[in-house]
C-alpha distance (Angstrom), angle and dihedral (degrees) to the residues before:
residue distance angle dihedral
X1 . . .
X2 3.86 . .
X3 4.61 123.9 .
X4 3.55 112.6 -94.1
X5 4.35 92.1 -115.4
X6 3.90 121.9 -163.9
X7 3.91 119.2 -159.1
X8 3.69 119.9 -154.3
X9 3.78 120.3 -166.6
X10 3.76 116.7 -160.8
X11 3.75 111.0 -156.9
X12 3.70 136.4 126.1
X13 3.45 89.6 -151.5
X14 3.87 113.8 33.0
X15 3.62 120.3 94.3
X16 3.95 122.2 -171.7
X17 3.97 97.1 -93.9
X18 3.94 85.6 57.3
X19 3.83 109.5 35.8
X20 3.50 97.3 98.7
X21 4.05 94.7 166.6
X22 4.20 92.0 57.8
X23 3.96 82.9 45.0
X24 3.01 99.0 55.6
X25 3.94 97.9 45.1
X26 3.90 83.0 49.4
X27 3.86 87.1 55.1
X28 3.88 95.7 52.7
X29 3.41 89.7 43.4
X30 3.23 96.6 64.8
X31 4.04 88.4 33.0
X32 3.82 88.4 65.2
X33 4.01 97.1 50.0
X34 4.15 97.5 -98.6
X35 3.77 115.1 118.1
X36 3.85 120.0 -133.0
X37 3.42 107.2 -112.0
X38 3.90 98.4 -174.2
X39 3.36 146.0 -3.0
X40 3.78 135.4 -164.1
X41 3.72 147.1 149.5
X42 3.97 120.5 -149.2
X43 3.92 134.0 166.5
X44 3.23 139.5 -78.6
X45 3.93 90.9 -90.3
X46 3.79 119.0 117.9
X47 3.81 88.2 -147.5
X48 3.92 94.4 55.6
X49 3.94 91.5 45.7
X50 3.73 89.8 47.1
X51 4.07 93.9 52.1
X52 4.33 91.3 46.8
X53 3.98 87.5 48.5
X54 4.06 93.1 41.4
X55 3.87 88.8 45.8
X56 4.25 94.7 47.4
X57 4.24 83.6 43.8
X58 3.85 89.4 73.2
X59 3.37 92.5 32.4
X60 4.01 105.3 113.6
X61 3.96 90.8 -166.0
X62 4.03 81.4 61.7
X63 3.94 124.3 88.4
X64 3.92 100.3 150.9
X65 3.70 142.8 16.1
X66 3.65 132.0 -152.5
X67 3.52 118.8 -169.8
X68 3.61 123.0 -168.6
X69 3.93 128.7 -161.6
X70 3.93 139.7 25.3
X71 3.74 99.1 59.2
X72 3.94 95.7 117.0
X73 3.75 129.4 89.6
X74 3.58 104.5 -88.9
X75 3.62 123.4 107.8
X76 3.90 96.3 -109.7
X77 3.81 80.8 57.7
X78 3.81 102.7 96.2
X79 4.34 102.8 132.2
X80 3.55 86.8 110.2
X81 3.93 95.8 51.3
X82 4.16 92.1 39.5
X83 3.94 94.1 51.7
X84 3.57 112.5 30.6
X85 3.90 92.4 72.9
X86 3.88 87.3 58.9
X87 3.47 95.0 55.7
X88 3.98 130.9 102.3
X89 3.39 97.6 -155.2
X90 3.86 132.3 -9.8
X91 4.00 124.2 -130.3
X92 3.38 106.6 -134.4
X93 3.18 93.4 -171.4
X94 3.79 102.6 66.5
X95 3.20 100.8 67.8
X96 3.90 91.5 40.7
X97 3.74 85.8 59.1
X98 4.02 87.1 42.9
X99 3.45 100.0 53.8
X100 4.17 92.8 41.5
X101 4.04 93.9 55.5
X102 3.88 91.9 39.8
X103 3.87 83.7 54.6
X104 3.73 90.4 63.5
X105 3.68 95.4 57.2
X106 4.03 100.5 31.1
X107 3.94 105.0 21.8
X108 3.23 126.9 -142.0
X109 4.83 93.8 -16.6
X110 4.01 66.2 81.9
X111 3.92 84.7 93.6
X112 3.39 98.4 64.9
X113 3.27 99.7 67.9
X114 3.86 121.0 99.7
X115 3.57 104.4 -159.7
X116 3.51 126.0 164.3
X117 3.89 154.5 155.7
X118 3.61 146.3 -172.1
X119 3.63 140.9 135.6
X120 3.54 148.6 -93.4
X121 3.83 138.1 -179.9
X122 3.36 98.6 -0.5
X123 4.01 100.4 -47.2
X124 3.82 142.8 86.0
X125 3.87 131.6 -94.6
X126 3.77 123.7 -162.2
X127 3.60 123.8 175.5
X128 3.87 115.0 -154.5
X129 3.49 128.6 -179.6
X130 4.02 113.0 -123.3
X131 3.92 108.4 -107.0
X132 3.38 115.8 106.9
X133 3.69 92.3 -128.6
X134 3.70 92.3 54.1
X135 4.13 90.6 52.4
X136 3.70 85.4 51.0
X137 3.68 94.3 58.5
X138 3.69 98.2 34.1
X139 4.29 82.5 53.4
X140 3.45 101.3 39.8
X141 4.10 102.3 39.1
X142 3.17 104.9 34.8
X143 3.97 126.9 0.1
X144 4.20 97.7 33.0
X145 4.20 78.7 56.4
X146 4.23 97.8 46.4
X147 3.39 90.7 48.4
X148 4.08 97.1 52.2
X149 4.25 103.9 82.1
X150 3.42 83.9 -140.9
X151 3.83 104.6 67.0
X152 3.41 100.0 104.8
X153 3.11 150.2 -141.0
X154 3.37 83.6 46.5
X155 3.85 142.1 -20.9
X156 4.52 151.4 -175.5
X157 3.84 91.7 -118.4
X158 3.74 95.9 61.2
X159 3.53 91.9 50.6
X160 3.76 105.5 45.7
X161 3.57 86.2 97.9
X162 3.70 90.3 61.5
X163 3.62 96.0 49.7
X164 3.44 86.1 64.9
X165 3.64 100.4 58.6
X166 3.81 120.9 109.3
X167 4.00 110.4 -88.6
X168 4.09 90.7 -162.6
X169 4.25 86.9 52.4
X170 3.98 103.6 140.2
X171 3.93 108.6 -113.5
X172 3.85 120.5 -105.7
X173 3.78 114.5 -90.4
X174 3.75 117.0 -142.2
X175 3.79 119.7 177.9
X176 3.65 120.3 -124.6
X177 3.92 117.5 -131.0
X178 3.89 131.3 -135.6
X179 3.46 122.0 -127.5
């Protein structure tokens, strides 16, 4: 059975007939055997973004999030600012990854992209910027691939359980034994 996956398109002037980059990550979500649980666009207001995220974080039909849009420079661009406070624990590494593929097709504009992910209560947060080429690669390299329980070595699906254990569970106890 395929993650319950929200996408979130930032934009102040996309509507659904026109947001090609949250259609398309709703198409290869469903391409790869997940189901689209949700999908919105909101402003460009970190307060907005905040409330859609908050609301799909206690959502138990929810196991990922993909947002899409306002990761750049500019000062509309505030995904970065509106999510990371919700988050558990960033992974680095994502947009590490993000910015070294999207290198190889755009060079060094690859730096000014803020892309990012983490998670929080349970689920999975990844931070896209809004081109349709940059959904693609975010999709195809790297989240289309951490969602699949077969990537191996190692991959996000397989340990969504474990995000959702308790951090504040009391350590095991084991009793030490004189010789």
């Amino acid at each position: 059975m395929g993650l319950g996956i929200a996408v979130l398109t930032v934009s102040d002037t996309r509507t659904l007939d026109d947001d090609k980059s949250g259609s398309l990550l709703a198409q290869r979500i469903g391409d790869s055997g997940h189901r689209l649980a949700a999908r919105e666009i909101v402003t460009d207001d970190r307060y907005v973004v905040r409330a859609r995220i908050s609301a799909w974080l206690v959502d138990p039909a929810v196991d990922a999030i993909i947002v899409t849009g306002g990761t750049g420079l500019t000062g509309r661009d505030l995904v970065p600012e509106a999510v990371r406070p919700l988050l558990d624990r960033v992974t680095d590494g994502f947009g590490e990854l993000f910015r070294w593929l999207s290198y190889q097709d755009i060079g060094t504009s690859a730096i000014q992209s803020r892309a990012l992910a983490g998670s929080a209560n349970g689920r999975l947060v990844f931070c896209l910027p809004g081109s349709r080429g940059a959904c693609e690669l975010g999709w195809d390299q790297i989240i289309g691939k951490q969602l699949d329980v077969n990537t191996r070595p190692c991959n996000l699906a397989e340990l969504l359980p474990r995000l959702r254990e308790p951090a504040d569970r009391p350590a095991v106890k084991t009793e030490s034994r004189r010789d």
